[in-house]
C-alpha positions in Angstrom: 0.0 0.0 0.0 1.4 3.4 -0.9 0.4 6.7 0.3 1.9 10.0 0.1 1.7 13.5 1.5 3.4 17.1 0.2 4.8 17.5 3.9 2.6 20.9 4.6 3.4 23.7 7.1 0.6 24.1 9.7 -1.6 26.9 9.0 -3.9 28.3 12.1 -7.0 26.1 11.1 -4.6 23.0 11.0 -3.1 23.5 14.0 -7.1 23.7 16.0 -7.8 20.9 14.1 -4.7 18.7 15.4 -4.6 19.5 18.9 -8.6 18.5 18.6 -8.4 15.5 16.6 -4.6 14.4 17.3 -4.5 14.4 13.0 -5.2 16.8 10.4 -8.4 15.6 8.0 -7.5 16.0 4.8 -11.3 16.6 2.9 -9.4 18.5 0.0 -7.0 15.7 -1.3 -7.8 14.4 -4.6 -10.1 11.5 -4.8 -10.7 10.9 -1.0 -12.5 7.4 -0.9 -9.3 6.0 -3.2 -9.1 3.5 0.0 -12.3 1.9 -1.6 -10.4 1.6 -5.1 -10.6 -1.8 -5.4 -14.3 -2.0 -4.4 -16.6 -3.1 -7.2 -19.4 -0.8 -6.1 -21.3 -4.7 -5.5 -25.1 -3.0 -4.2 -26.5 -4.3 -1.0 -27.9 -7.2 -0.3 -31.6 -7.4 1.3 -31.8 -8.6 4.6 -34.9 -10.6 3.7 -32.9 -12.3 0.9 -30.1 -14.3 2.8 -29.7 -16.2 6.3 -27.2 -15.2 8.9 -25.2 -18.5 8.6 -25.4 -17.9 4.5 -23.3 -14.9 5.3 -20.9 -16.3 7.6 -19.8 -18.9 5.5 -19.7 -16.5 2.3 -17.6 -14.2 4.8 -14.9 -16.9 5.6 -14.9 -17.4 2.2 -14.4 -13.5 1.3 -11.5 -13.2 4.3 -9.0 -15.9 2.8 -9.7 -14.5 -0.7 -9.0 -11.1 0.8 -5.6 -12.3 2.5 -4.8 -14.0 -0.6 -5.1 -11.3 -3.0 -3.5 -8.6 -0.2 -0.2 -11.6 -0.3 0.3 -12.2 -4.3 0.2 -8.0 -4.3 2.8 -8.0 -1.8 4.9 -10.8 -2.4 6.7 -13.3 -0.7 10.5 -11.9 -0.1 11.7 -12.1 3.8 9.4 -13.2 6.8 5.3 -12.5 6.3 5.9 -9.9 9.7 2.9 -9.2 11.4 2.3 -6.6 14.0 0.4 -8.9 16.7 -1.4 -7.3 19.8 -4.4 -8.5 21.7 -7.0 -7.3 19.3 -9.1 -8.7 16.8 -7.6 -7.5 13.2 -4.3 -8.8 14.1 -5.3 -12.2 15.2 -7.4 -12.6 12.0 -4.5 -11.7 9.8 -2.2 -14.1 11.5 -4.6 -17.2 11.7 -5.1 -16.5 8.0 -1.5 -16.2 6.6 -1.3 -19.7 8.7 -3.6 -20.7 6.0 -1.2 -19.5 3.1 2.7 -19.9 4.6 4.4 -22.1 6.6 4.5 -21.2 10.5 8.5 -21.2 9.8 7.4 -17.9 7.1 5.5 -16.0 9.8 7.3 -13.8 12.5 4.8 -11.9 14.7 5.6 -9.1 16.6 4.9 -7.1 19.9 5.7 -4.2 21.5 4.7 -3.5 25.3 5.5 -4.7 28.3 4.9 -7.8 30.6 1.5 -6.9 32.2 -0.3 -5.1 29.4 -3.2 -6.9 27.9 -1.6 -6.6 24.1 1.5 -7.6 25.1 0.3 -10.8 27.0 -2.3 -11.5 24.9 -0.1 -11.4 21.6 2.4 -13.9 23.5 -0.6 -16.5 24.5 -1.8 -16.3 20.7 2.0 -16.6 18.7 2.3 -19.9 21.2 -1.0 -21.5 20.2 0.0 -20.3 16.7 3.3 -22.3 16.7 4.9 -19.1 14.8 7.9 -17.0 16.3 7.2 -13.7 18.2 9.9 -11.0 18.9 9.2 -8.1 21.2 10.3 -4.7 22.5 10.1 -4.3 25.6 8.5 -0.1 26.0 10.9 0.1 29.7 13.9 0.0 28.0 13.2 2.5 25.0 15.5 5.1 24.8 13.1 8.7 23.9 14.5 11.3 22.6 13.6 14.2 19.9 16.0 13.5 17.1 14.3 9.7 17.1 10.5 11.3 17.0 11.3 13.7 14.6 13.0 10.8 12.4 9.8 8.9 13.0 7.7 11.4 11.8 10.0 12.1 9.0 9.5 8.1 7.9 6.2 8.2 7.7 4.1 8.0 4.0 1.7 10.4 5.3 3.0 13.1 7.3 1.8 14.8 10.6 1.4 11.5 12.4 0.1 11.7 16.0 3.9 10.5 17.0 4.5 9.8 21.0 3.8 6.3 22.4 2.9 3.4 20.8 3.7 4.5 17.6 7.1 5.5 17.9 7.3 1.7 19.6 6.0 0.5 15.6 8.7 2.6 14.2 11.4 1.3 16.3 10.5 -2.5 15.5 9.8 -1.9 12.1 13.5 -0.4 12.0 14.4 -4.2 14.2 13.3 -6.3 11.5 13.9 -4.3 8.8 12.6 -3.1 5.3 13.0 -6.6 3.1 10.4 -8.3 4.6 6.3 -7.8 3.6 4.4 -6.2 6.9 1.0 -7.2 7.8 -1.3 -4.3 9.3 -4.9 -4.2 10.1 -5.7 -0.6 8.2 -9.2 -0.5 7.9 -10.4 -3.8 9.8 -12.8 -1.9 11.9 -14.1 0.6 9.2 -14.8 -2.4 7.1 -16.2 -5.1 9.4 -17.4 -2.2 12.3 -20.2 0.4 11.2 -22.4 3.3 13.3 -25.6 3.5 12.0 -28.9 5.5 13.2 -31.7 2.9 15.3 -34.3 1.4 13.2 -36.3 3.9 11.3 -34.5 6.7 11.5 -32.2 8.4 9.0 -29.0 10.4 9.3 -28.6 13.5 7.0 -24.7 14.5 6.4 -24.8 17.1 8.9 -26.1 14.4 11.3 -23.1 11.9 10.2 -20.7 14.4 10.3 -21.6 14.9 14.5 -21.6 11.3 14.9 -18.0 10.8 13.3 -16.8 13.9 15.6 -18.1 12.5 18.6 -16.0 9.6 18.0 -13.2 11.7 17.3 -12.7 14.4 19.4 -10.2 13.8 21.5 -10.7 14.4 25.8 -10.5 17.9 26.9 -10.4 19.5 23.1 -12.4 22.4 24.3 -9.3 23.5 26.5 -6.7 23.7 23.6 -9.0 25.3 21.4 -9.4 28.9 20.0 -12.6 30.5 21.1 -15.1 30.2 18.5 -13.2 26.6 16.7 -15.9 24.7 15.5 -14.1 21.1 14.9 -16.8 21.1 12.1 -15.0 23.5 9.6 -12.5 20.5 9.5 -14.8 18.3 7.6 -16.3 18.4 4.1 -19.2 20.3 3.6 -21.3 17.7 1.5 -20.8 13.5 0.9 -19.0 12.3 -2.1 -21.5 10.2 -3.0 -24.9 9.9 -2.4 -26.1 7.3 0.9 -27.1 4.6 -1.1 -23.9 4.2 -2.9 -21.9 4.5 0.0 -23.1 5.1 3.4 -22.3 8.2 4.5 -20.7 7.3 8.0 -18.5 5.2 5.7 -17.1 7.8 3.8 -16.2 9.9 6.9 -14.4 6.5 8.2 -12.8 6.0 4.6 -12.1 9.2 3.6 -10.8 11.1 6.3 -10.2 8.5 9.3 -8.3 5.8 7.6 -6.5 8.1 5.2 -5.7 11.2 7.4 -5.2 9.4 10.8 -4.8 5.7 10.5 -2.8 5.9 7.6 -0.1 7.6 9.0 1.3 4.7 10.7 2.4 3.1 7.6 6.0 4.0 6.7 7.9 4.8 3.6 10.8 2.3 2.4 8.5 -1.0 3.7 6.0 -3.6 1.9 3.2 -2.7 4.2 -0.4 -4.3 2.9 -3.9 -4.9 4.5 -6.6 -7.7 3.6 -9.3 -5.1 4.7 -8.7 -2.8 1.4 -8.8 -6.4 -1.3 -11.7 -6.3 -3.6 -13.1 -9.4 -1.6 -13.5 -8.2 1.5 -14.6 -4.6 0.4 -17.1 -6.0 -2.0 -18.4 -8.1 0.9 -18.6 -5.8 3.6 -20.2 -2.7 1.9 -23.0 -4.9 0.8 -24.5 -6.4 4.0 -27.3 -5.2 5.5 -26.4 -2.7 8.0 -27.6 -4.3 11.0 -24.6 -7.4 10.4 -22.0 -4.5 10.6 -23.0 -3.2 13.7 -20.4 -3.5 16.3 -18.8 -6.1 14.6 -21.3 -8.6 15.0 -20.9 -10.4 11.7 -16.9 -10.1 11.6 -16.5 -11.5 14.8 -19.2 -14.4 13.7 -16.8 -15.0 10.9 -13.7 -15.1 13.3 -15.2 -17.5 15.3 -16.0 -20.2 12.4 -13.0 -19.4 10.3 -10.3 -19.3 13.8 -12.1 -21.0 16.5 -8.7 -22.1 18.2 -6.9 -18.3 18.7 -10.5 -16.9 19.1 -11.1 -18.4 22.6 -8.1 -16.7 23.5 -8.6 -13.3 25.6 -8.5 -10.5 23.7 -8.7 -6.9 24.8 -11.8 -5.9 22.9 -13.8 -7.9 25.7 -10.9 -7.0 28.3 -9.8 -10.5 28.7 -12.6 -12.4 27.8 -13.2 -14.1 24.2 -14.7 -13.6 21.3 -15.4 -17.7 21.3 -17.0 -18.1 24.9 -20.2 -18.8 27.0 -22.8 -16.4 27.2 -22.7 -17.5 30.5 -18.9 -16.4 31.1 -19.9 -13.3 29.1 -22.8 -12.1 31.3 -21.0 -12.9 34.4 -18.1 -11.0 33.4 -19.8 -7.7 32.7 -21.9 -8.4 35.7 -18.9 -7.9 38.1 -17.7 -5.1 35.9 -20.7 -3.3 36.5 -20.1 -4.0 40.2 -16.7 -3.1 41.1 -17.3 0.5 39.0 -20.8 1.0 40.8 -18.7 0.2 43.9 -15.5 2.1 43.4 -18.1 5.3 42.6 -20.0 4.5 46.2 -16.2 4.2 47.6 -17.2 0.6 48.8 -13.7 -1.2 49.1 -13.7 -4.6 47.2 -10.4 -6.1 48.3 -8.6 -7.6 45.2 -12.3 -7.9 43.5 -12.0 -4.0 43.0 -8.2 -4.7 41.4 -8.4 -2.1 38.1 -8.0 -4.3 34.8 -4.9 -4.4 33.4 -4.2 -1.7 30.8 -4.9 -2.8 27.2 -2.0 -1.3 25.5 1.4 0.6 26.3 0.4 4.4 25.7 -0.7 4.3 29.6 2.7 3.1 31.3 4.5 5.6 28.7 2.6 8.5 29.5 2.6 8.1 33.3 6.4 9.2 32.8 4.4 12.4 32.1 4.0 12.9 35.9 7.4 11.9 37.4 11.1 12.9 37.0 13.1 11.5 34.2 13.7 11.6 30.5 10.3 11.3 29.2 9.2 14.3 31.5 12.3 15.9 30.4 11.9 15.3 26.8 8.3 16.7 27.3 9.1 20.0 29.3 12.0 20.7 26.5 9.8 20.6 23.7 6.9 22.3 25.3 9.1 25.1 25.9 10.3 25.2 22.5 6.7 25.4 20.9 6.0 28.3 24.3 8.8 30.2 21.9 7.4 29.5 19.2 4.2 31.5 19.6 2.2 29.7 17.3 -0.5 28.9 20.0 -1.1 32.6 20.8 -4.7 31.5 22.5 -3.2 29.0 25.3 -0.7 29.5 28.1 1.7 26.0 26.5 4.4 26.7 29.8 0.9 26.0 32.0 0.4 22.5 30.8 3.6 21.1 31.9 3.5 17.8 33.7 2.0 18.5 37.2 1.1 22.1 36.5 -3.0 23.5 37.4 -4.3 25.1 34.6 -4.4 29.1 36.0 -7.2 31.3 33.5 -4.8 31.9 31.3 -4.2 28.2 29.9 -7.5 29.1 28.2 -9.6 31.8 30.1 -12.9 30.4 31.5 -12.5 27.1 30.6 -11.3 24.2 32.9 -9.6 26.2 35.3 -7.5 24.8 38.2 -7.4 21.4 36.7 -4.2 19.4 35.7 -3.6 18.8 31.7 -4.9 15.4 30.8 -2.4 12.8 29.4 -3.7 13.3 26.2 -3.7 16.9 26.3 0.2 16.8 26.5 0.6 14.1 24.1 -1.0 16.5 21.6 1.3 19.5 22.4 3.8 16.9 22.4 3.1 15.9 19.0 2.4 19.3 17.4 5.8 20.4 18.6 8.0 17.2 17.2 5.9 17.4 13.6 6.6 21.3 13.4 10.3 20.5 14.1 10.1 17.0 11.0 8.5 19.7 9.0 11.5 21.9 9.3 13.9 19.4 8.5 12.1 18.3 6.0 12.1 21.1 4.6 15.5 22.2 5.2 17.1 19.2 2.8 17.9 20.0 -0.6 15.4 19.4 -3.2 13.0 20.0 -1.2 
């Protein structure tokens, strides 16, 4: 899969629209929904028309023809490498290639720490899979600028949201190196997920367009932005095609989601493909009746016939339970969830009941540095104060949202006050402030 991106500056609107989205939607680009290139435009099939079970065993059918078309695109030089965590697109793409290459062709690979739900997960599923697993353990990552800002200079499309588990991808892509065809699951929720309107009702664009932002907006937006933003002016002002061709929370997720955002994990120099973006899977996923899409109902119906064996593993999307299980073990799960947070809000102690899950991924553990002395702090206070002097953010107080800081008025007058910056508030400033430095040095080499 190839991508590119002209490496813009940030203008005012792009810089609101970054530190409230963590990306910068690109509605302008020429021919936005190319993501569904390969899509044959197949219409939709009537609900009425075909069982459940029909479906399912035309979508295990569709996923192998999917992966196989993804793998004779890609090619078979070095290891099939693919980026396993505890979700569910990367256990489908690895039970699949099983299906294709020999276990000894297959190297899956984690990043994390012992602990986290991806990273114990991923180990449980390489073992059952028989195939080898390398890791990087997070603790032992050295952070520094230069090695963000090369990230972000690596990247296809530019203005990547770049600190945490991303730079951990970058690092291991770097480990195993560029002759080898990469696996990632771009796309497997907007294809086999959907949001949709309840029975009998009907979204308009405007009413599509609040949806996708309410998915997007990222916590505490209102506090970075200008007064008077409206995230809205990021996103087109009409549907490229009509809602029966393509539904219109699909083009949002196609056309400015996976391109803009997702797509920025994928790096120059490396094979990189997905099975969600082959004509089979496309073709079958746009055409089923909407209520199969919802929350991944019929995808996950299709894991469990096509990949019984590594879907009763745990994986994070039912935070440790499986997608193959008891309704039983299901209900009873959620039951105690339900308890220990109605609980812990009534401050009842629970003992080791009341134990918090273990984190899904490794963004958590990293940004906890946030808060403490050391180098991650200290890479984050140095670049805050560098984009402080840049002045770019004339509307916020940057020096205020240091690690550990209350948020005076001035961090943004009436809003928030008193309250310390969120994680992901810093991570943004953090981000804005290594992509304005790639964009310099990008733009600071010859030719350019």
């Amino acid at each position: 899969m190839r991508e590119h991106g002209s490496w813009p500056g940030f203008d005012a609107a792009q810089l609101e629209q970054y530190l409230a989205l963590g990306y910068v939607p690109d509605a302008d680009g020429p021919d936005p929904l190319r993501l569904l290139a390969r899509w044959t435009r197949r219409p939709r099939r009537d609900p009425a028309t075909v069982s459940e079970q029909a479906l399912v065993t035309e979508g295990v059918r569709a996923l192998r023809a999917a992966v196989e078309q993804a793998a004779s695109a890609a090619g078979t030089r070095g290891d099939q490498v693919v980026f396993l965590s505890g979700g569910l697109d990367s256990r489908t793409i690895l039970g699949s290639l099983l299906e294709i290459f020999d276990r000894s062709e297959i190297l899956a690979v984690t990043f994390g720490r012992p602990g986290e739900q991806d990273f114990d997960f991923a180990a449980r599923v390489a073992t059952v899979a028989g195939v080898r697993h390398e890791t990087l353990g997070s603790a032992g990552v050295e952070w520094t600028t230069q090695g963000l800002v090369d990230s972000v200079l690596a990247r296809q499309i530019p203005l990547p949201f770049p600190f945490g588990q991303r730079y951990l991808s970058y690092l291991l892509h770097a480990r195993v190196g560029p002759d080898n065809v990469f696996w990632d699951g771009l796309c497997g929720d907007e294809a086999g997920d959907f949001r949709t309107p309840v029975a009998g009702e009907e979204w308009t664009w405007t009413a599509a367009v609040d949806e996708f932002l309410e998915t997007q907006l990222l916590p505490d937006w209102q506090r970075l932005a200008r007064p008077g933003f409206d995230p809205r002016s990021a996103m087109p002002s009409e549907p490229w095609f009509d809602d029966d061709t393509v539904y219109f929370y699909d083009q949002l997720e196609f056309g400015i989601l996976a391109r803009s955002n997702t797509g920025t994990r994928l790096l120059r120099d490396y094979t990189i493909c997905t099975p969600f973006l082959s004509q089979a899977w496309l073709d079958f996923c746009l055409s089923l009746p909407t209520r199969y899409r919802q929350k991944a109902y019929l995808y996950q119906e299709i894991q469990k016939q096509a990949l019984p064996t590594l879907f009763s593993l745990p994986v994070t999307t039912y935070g440790g339970g499986a997608v193959l299980e008891p309704s039983f073990t299901r209900r009873s799960r959620n039951l105690r969830r339900r308890v220990v947070g109605k609980a812990g809000r009534m401050g009842v102690p629970l003992g080791p009941l009341g134990r918090a899950p273990a984190p899904a991924g490794a963004n958590a553990a990293i940004r906890a540095a946030y808060r403490h002395p050391g180098p991650i702090r200290d890479l984050v206070e140095s670049n805050l104060a560098d984009l402080a002097d840049r002045g770019v953010l004339d509307w916020i107080d940057v020096a205020a949202v240091l690690p550990g800081v209350l948020a005076p008025a001035r961090y943004n007058p009436g809003r928030h006050t008193g309250v310390p910056a969120s994680d992901s508030v810093i991570t943004r400033l953090l981000g804005l402030e290594i992509n304005l430095k790639a964009v310099e040095q990008h733009r600071s080499r010859p030719g350019s």
